[in-house]
matplotlib code that plots the C-alpha trace (Angstrom):
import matplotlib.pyplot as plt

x = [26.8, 30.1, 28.4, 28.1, 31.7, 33.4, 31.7, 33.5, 36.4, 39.8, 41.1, 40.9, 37.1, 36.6, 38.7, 36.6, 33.7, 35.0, 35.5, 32.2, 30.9, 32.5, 31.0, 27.4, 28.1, 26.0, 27.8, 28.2, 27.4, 30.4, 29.1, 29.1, 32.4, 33.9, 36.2, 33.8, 33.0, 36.9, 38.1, 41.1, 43.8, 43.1, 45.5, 43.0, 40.7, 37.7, 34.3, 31.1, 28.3, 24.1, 21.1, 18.7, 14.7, 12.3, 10.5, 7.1, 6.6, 4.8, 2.1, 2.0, 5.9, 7.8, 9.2, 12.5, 15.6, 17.1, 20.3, 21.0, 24.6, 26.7, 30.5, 33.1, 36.6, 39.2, 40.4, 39.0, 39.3, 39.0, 35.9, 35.0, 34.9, 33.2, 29.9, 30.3, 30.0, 27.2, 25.3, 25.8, 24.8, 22.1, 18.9, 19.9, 19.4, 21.8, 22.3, 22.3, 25.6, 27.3, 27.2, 28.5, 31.7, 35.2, 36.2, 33.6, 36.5, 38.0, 35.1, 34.1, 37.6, 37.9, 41.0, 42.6, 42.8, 43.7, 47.1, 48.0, 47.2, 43.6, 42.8, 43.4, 41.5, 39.1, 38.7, 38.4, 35.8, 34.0, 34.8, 33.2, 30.3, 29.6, 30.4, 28.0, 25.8, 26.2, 25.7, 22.6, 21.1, 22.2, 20.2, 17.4, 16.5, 14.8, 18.2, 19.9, 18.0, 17.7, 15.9, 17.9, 15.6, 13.0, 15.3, 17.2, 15.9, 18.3, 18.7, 17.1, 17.8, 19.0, 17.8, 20.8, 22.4, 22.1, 25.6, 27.2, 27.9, 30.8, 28.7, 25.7, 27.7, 29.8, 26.1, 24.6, 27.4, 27.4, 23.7, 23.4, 26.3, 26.2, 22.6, 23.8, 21.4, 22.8, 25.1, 26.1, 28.4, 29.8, 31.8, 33.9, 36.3, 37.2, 39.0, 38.7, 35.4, 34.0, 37.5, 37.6, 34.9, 33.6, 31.4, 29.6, 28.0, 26.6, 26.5, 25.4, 27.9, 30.9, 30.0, 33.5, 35.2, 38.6, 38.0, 41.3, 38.8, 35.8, 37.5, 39.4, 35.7, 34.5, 37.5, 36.5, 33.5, 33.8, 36.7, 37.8, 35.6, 38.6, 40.6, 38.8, 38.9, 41.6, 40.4, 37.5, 37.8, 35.7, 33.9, 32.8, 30.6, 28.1, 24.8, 25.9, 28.0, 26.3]
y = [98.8, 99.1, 95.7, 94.3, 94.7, 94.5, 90.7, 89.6, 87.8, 88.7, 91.7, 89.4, 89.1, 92.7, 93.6, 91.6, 93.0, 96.6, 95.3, 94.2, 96.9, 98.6, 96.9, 97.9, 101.4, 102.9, 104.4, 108.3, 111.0, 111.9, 115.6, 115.5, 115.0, 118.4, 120.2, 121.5, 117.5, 116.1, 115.1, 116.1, 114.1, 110.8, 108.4, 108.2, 110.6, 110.6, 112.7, 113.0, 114.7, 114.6, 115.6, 116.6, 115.6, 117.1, 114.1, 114.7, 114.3, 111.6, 111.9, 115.9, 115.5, 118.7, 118.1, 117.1, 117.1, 113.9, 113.4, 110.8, 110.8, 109.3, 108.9, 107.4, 107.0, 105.3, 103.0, 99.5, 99.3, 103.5, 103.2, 100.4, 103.1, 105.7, 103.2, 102.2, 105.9, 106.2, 103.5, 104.7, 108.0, 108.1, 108.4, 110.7, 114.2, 116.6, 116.8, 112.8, 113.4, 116.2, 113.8, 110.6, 110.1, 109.4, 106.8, 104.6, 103.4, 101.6, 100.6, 98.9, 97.4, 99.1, 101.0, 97.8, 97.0, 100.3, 101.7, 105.0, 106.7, 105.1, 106.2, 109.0, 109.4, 107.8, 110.4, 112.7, 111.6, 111.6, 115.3, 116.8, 114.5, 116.5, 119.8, 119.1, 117.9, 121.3, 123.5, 121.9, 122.7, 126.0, 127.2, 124.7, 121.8, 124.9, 126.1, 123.1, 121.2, 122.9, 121.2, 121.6, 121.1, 123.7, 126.3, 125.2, 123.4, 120.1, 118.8, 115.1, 113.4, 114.5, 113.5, 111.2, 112.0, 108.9, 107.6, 109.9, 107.3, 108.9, 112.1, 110.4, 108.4, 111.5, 113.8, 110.2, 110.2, 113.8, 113.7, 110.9, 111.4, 115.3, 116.3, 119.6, 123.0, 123.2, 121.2, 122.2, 119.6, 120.1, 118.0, 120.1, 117.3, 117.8, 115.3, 112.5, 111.4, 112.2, 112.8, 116.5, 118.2, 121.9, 121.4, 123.6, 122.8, 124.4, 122.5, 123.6, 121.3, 123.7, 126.3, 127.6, 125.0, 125.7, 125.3, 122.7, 120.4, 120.9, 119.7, 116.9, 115.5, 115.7, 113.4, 110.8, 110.8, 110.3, 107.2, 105.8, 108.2, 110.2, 107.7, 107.4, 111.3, 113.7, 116.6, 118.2, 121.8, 122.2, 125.6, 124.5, 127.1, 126.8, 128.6, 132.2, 131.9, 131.8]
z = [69.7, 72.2, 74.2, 70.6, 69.6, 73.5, 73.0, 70.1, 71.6, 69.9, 67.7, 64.3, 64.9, 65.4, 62.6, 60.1, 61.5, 61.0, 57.0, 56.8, 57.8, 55.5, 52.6, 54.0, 53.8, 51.6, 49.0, 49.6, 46.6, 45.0, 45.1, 49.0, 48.6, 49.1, 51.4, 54.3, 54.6, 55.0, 57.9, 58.7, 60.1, 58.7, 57.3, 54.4, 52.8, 54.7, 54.2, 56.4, 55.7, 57.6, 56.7, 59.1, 59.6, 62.2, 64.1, 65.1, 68.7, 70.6, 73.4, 73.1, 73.5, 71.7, 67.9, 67.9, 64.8, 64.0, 62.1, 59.7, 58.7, 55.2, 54.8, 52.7, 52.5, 50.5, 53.1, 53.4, 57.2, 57.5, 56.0, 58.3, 61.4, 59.4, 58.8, 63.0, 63.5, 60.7, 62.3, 65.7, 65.6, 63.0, 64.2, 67.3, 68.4, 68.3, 72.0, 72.0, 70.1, 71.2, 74.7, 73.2, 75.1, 72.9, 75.1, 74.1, 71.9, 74.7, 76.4, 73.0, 72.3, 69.1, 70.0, 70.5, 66.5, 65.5, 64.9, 66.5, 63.2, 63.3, 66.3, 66.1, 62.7, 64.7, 67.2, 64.4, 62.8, 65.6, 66.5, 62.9, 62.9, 66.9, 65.1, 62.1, 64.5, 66.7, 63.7, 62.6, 66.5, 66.0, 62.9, 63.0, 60.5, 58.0, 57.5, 57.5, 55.3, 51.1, 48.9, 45.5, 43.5, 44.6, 44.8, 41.1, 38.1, 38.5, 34.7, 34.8, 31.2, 27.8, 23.8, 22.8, 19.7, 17.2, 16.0, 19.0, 21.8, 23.1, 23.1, 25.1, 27.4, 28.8, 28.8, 30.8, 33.6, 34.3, 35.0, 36.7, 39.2, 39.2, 39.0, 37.2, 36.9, 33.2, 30.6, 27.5, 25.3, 21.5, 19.5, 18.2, 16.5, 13.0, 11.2, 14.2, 15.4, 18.8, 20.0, 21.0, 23.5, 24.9, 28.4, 30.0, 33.0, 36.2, 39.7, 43.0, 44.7, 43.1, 45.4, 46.9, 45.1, 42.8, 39.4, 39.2, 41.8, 39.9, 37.0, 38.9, 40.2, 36.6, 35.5, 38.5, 37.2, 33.3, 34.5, 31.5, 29.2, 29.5, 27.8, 25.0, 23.9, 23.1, 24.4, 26.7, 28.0, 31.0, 31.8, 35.5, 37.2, 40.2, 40.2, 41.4, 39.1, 36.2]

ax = plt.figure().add_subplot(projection="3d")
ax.plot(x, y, z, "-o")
ax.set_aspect("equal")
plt.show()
């Protein structure tokens, strides 16, 4: 990849390359967006996250971990370098990228269509993908890798409520999007209709988080739900919590 983009021939070319990239990157779960995933010092907001797989090895050849890694970021060109480094390092061992070299930057010209502040952002993306990357070698792909649903019931789908679509569009999102353990929603509206709500749900990914944050990612996720309704109080809890 740094032959592939130290051929293109000016900054323009490698620039609209970065944005195309950055409309291939697949889409990142919102509930991987949390605070042990930002990176920090970014002129945008910028998570990473990777999930580790043990590869069977060839030819009597010793097993071996393999991360693949996801990002976003709310930067058009930002998110750009986060799916170079998602293509780049995916698919490699731990030790393959604890050795990848920072300057490869230069070598691949990249540098040369970034702003200070990019660059810098850059490097910094780069630096937690290594320490993810170092923490998975260090307590094995058993430990790194938790399969949710074993462990917790994850609620799937819901009976929808005839002549409550407000009702049944906020339960749809929250499942879809949040994959929560347990949801409980009442209409508690009196004289206007489907306009004020209690929730109660219970999400792994709110582990550690504030409750203000849990309720802010609940609000992304409704979008313009939230506009449509008066009132929804929010009892936001993650499993140990319950």
């Amino acid at each position: 990849m740094t032959k592939a983009f130290s051929s293109i021939p000016d900054e323009k070319m490698r620039y609209k390359q970065l944005l195309y990239m950055a409309n291939q990157l697949k889409p990142m779960d919102p509930r991987l967006m949390v605070p042990e995933n930002k990176v920090p010092g970014c002129l945008s907001t910028v998570f990473v996250d990777c999930v580790a797989t043990e590869k069977k090895g060839e030819d009597g050849a010793a097993d071996e971990i393999v991360l693949d890694y996801i990002g976003e970021s709310d930067g058009l060109l930002t998110k750009g370098l986060v799916a170079l480094l998602v293509r780049g390092l995916s698919g490699c061992t731990p030790e393959q990228i604890e050795k990848v070299n920072p300057e490869f930057i230069n070598a691949a010209k990249i540098s040369q269509s970034l702003t200070p502040g990019r660059n810098n952002g850059f490097l910094n993306m780069l630096k937690v993908m290594k320490q993810k990357a170092a923490a998975v070698n260090s307590v094995g792909v058993d430990e790194a890798i938790v399969d949710e649903e074993q462990e917790v019931e994850i609620i799937t789908s819901f009976e929808q409520i005839e002549d409550k679509p407000m009702y049944n569009e906020i339960m749809n999102r929250l499942i879809n999007v949040l994959k929560p353990n347990k949801i409980e929603l009442v209409d508690i509206s009196q004289k206007s209709y489907e306009s004020h709500f209690n929730l109660i749900i219970v999400v792994a990914a709110f582990e550690n988080l504030p409750i203000e944050k849990r309720k802010q990612i609940i609000f992304l996720v409704l979008g313009d739900i939230m506009e449509k309704i008066q009132d929804l109080e929010i009892k936001a809890m993650s499993p140990d919590e319950v």
